[in-house]
C-alpha positions as CSV (number, residue, x, y, z in Angstrom):
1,X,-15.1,138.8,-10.0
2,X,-11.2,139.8,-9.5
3,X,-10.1,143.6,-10.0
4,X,-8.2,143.4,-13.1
5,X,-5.4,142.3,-11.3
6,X,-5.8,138.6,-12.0
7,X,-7.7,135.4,-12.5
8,X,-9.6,133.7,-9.3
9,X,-9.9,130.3,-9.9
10,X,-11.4,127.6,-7.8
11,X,-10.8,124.1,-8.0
12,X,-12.7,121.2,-7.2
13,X,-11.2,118.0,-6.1
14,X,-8.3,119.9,-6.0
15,X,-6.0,117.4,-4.0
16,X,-6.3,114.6,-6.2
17,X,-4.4,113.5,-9.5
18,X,-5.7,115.7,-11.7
19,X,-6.0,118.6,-8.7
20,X,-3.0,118.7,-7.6
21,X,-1.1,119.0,-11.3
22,X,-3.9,121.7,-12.1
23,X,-3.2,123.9,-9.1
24,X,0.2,124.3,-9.7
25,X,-0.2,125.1,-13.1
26,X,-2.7,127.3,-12.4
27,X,-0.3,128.6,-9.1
28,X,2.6,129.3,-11.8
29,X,0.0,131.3,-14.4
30,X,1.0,134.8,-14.4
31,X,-2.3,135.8,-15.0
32,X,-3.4,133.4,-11.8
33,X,-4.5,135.9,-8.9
34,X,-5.3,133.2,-6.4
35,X,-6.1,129.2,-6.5
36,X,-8.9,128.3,-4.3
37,X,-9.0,124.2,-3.9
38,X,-11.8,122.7,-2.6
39,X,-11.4,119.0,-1.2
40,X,-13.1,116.8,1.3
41,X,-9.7,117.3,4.1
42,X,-8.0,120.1,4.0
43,X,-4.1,119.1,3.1
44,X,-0.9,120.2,4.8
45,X,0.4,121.2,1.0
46,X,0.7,125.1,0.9
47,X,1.6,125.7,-2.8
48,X,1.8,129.2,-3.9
49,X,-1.2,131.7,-3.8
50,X,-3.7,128.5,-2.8
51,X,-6.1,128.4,-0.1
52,X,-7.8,126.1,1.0
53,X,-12.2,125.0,1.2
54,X,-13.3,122.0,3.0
55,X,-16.3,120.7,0.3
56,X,-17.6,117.4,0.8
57,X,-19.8,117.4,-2.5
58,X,-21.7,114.1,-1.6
59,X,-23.4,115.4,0.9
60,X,-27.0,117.1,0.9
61,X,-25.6,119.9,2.4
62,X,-23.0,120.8,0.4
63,X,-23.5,124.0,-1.0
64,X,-20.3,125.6,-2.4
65,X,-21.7,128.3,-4.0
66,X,-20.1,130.8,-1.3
67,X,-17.2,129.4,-2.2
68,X,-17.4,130.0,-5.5
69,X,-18.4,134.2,-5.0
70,X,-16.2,136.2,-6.7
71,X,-14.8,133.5,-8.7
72,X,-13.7,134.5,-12.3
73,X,-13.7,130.3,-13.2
74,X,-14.2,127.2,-11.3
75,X,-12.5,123.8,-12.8
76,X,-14.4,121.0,-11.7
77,X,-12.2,117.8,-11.1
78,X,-14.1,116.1,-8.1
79,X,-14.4,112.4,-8.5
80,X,-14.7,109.1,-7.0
81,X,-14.0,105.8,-8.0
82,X,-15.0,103.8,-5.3
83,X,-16.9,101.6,-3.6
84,X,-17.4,99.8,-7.5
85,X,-19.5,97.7,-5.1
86,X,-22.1,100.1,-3.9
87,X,-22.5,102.2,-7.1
88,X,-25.3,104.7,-5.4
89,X,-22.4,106.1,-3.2
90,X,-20.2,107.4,-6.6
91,X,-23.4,108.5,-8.0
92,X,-23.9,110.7,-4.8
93,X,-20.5,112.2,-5.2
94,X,-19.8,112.6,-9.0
95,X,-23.7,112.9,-10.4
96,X,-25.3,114.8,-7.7
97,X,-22.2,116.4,-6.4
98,X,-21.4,117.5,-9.8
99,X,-24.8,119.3,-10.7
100,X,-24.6,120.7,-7.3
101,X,-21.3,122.7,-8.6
102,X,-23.3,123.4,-12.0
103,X,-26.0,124.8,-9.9
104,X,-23.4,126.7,-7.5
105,X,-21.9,128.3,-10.6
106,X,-24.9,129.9,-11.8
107,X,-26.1,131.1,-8.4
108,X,-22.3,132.9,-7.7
109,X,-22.4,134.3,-11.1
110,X,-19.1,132.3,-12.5
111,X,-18.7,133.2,-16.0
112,X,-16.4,130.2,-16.7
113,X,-17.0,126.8,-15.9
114,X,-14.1,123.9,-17.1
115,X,-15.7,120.7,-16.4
116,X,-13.7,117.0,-16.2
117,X,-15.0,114.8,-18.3
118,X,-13.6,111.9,-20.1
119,X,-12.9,109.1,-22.8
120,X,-15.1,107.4,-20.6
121,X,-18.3,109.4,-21.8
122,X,-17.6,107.8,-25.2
123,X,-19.9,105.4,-26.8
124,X,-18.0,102.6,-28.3
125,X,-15.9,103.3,-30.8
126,X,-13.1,101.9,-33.2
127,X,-10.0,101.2,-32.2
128,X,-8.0,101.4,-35.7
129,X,-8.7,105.4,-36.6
130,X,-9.2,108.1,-34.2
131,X,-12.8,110.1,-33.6
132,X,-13.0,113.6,-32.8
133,X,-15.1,115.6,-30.1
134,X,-18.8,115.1,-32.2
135,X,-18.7,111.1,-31.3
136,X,-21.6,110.4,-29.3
137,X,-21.2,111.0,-25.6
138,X,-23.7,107.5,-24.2
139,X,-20.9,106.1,-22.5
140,X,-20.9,102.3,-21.5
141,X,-24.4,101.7,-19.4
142,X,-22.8,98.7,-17.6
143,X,-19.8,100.5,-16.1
144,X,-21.0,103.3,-13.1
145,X,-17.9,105.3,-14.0
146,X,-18.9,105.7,-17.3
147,X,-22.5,105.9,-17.1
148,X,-21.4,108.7,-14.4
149,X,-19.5,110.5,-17.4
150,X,-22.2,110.7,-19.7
151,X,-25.2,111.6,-17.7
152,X,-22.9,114.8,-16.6
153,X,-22.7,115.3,-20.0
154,X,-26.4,115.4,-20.4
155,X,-26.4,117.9,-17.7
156,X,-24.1,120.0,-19.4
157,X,-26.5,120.1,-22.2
158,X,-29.0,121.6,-20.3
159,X,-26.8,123.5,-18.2
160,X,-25.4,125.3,-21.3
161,X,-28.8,126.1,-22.8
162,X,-29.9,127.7,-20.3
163,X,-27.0,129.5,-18.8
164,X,-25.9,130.6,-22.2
165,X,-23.7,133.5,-20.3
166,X,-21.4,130.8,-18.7
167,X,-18.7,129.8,-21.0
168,X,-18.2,126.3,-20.7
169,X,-15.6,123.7,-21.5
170,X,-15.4,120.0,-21.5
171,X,-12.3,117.8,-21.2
172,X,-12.3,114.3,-22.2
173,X,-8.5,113.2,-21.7
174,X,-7.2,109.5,-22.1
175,X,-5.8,107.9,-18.7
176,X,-4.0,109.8,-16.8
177,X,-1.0,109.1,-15.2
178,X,2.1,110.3,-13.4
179,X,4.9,109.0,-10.9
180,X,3.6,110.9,-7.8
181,X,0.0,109.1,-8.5
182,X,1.3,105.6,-9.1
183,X,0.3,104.9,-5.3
184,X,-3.4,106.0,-5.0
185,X,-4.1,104.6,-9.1
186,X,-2.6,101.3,-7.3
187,X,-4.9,101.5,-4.7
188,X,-7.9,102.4,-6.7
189,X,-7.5,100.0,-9.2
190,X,-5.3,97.0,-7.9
191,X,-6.1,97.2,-4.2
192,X,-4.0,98.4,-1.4
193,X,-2.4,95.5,-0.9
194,X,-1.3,94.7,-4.3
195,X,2.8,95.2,-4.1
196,X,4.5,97.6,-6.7
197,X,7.0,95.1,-7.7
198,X,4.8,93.5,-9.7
199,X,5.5,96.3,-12.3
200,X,9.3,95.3,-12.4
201,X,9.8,94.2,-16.1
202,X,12.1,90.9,-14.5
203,X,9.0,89.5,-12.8
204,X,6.7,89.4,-16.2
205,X,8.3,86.9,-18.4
206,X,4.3,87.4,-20.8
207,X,2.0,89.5,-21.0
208,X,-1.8,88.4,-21.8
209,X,-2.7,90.3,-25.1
210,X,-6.6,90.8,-25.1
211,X,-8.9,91.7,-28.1
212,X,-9.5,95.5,-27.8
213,X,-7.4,96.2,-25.5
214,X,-5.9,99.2,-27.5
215,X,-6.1,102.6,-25.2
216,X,-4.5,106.4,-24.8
217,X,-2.7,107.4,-22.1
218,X,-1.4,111.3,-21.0
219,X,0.6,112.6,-18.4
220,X,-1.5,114.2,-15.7
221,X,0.9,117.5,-16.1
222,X,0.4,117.6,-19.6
223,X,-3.6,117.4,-19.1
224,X,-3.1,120.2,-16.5
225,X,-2.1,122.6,-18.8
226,X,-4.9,122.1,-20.9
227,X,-7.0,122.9,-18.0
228,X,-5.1,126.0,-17.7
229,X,-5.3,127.2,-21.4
230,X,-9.0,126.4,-21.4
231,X,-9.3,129.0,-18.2
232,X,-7.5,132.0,-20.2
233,X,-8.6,131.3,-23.7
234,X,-12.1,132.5,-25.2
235,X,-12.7,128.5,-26.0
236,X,-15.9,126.5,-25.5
237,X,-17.5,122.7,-25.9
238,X,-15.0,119.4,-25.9
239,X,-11.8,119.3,-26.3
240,X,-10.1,115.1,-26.6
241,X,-6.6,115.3,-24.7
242,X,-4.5,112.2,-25.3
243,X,-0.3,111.7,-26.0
244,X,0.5,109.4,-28.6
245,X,1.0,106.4,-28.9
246,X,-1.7,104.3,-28.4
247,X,-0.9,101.4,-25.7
248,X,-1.3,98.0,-26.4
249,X,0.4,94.7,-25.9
250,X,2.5,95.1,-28.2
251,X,4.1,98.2,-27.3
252,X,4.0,96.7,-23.3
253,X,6.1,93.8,-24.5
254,X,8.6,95.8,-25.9
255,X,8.8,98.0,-22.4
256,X,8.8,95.3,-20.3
257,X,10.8,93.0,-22.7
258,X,7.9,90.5,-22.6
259,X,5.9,88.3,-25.0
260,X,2.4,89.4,-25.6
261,X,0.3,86.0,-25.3
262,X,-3.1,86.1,-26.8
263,X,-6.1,85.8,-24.5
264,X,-9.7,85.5,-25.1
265,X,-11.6,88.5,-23.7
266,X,-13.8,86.0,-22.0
267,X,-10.9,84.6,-19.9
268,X,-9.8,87.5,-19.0
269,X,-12.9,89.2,-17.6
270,X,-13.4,85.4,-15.9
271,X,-10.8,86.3,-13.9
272,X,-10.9,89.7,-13.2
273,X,-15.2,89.3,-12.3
274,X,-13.9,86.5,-9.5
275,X,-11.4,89.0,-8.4
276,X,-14.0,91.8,-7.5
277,X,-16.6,89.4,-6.7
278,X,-14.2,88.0,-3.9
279,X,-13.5,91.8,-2.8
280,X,-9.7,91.2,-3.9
281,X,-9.6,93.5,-7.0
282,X,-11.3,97.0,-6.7
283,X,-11.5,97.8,-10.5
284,X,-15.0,95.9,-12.1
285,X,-15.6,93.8,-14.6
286,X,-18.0,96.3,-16.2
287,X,-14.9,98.9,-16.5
288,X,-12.8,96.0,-18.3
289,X,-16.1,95.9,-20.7
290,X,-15.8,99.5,-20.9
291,X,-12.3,99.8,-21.9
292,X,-12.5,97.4,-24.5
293,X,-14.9,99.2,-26.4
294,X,-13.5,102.9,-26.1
295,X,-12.3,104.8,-29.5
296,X,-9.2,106.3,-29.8
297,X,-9.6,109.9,-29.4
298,X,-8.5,113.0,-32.0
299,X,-6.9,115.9,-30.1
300,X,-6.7,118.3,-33.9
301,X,-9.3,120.5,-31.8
302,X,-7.0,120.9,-28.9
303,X,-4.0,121.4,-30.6
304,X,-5.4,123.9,-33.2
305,X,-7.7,126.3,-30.5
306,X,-6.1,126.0,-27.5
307,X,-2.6,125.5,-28.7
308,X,-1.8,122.4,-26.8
309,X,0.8,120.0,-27.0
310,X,1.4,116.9,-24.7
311,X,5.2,117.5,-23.5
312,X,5.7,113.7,-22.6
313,X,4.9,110.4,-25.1
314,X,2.2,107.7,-23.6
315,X,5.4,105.7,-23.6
316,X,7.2,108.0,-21.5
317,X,4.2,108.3,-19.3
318,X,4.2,104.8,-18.4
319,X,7.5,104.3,-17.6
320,X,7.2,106.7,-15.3
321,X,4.1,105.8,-13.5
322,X,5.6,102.0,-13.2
323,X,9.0,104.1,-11.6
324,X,6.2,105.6,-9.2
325,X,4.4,102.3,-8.6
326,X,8.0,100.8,-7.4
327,X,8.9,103.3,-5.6
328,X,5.6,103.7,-3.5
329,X,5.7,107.9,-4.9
330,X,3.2,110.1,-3.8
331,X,2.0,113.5,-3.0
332,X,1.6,115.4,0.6
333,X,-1.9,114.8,0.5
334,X,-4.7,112.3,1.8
335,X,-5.7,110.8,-1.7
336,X,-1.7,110.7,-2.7
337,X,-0.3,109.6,0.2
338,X,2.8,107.0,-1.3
339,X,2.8,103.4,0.2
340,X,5.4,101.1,-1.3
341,X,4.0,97.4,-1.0
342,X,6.3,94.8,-1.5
């Protein structure tokens, strides 16, 4: 553990979206000795008081539980989202990779563990009223990233009964965006190839307005400093992080000037299904399932315990991820490389 003299955190999947906001929160934190981020390749970035741990948490070998000695917390973030295709190779990574961490905590002694979860781990859930933290945590079964979600959860269950000495907290934020991750969200999501134009409001005269497509957006920064609070605050259990308001069609068609046009959800996930089938479109049919059905999330809990409050509106989010997506933005390292396209 550190001397007195300050927190030593250590930070998994620390040069993705979420990563790279959370170290330099973390970085900025008085109270922050050192930041030690663990990714698969090392980065050129050099932010204050970070160094770096080559990790790769799929493997069998992985073992990062020296790298977690002397830690006084370690905020899990590691994640993949693809190959959708081959789902055994995210379970790898995030399921097996994750309880790898949960095991590497206990063996180093951590007495803090801030695990990434998410809206995904939700069960479905209305759309019209917000649930809090105690809404079952099933997940959709059809969609690997949420399936993913909710087994870790499971985990956690276990993992907190019997390591009741580790303090543990979950975080289930809403999508998370900003304008330096508009370039790897478009490559995970749309495919590399798909050109950030397509998010200038000229070149979408409609927009198709599904049944249930109703969802909660935050700003990666603002989720950050949650994860920060939840290091340096006596907190445990879920906490829902999400900014207000909640995005559907008819808040797009006011931001892009658009009419919303009413399409059946079977259309819709016709098209996207040929997409992926045809290798075109990386993001699956079973996630469009999935994000139909997830409730709007309560963040009382957050607000009240941690004292947290999102700095930036879902509105405001967005039109700064589609600056980002236009722009090609991006971060100096491999995950958040920017590419413009188009």
């Amino acid at each position: 553990m550190s001397d007195g003299s300050g927190r030593r955190v250590v930070v998994t999947g620390a040069t993705g979206n979420v990563g790279t906001s959370v170290v330099r929160a973390l970085a900025e934190d008085p109270e922050t000795a050192s930041v030690v981020g663990v990714a698969r390749r090392v980065p050129d970035w050099a932010p204050a008081k970070t160094e770096w741990a080559a990790v790769d948490l799929g493997s069998d070998r992985a073992d990062p539980r020296e790298v977690f000695e002397g830690a006084d917390a370690v905020v899990h973030l590691a994640w993949a989202f693809q190959p959708t295709h081959d789902p055994a190779v995210t379970w790898r990574t995030n399921v097996l990779g994750g309880m790898r961490v949960f095991e590497a905590v206990a063996a180093a002694g951590v007495p803090v563990l801030v695990h990434a979860s998410s809206v995904g781990a939700y069960s479905p859930g209305p759309k019209d009223r917000a649930v809090d933290e105690s809404w079952p945590t099933h997940g959709w079964p059809d969609a690997a990233y949420c399936r993913e979600k909710a087994y870790l959860e499971r985990a956690l269950d276990t993992f907190e009964r019997d390591r009741p000495e580790v303090r543990v907290v979950r975080m289930r934020p809403a999508f998370l965006l900003k304008r330096e991750s508009a370039s790897e969200q478009r490559r995970i999501f749309g495919g590399r190839f798909l050109p950030g134009q397509i998010a200038r409001p000229e070149l979408l005269p409609f927009l198709p307005d599904v049944p249930g497509l109703r969802v909660q957006a935050l700003h990666t920064d603002d989720a950050a400093e949650a994860y920060r609070l939840a290091v340096r605050t006596e907190v445990r259990g879920a906490f829902n992080l999400a900014a207000d308001p909640p995005i559907d069609a008819e808040l797009l068609g006011q931001m892009f000037d658009a009419r919303p046009v009413r399409l059946p959800r079977t259309a819709a996930r016709s098209a996207i299904a040929a997409a992926w089938n045809l290798r075109l479109l990386p993001a699956s049919p079973h996630l469009f399932d999935a994000v139909l059905r997830l409730p709007l999330m309560d963040c009382t809990r957050a607000r009240v315990e941690l004292g947290w409050r999102p700095q930036h509106t879902a509105t405001e989010v967005l039109e700064e991820f589609l600056l980002g997506m236009r722009a090609g933005e991006g971060e100096p390292t491999e995950p958040m490389r920017g590419r413009k396209v188009g």
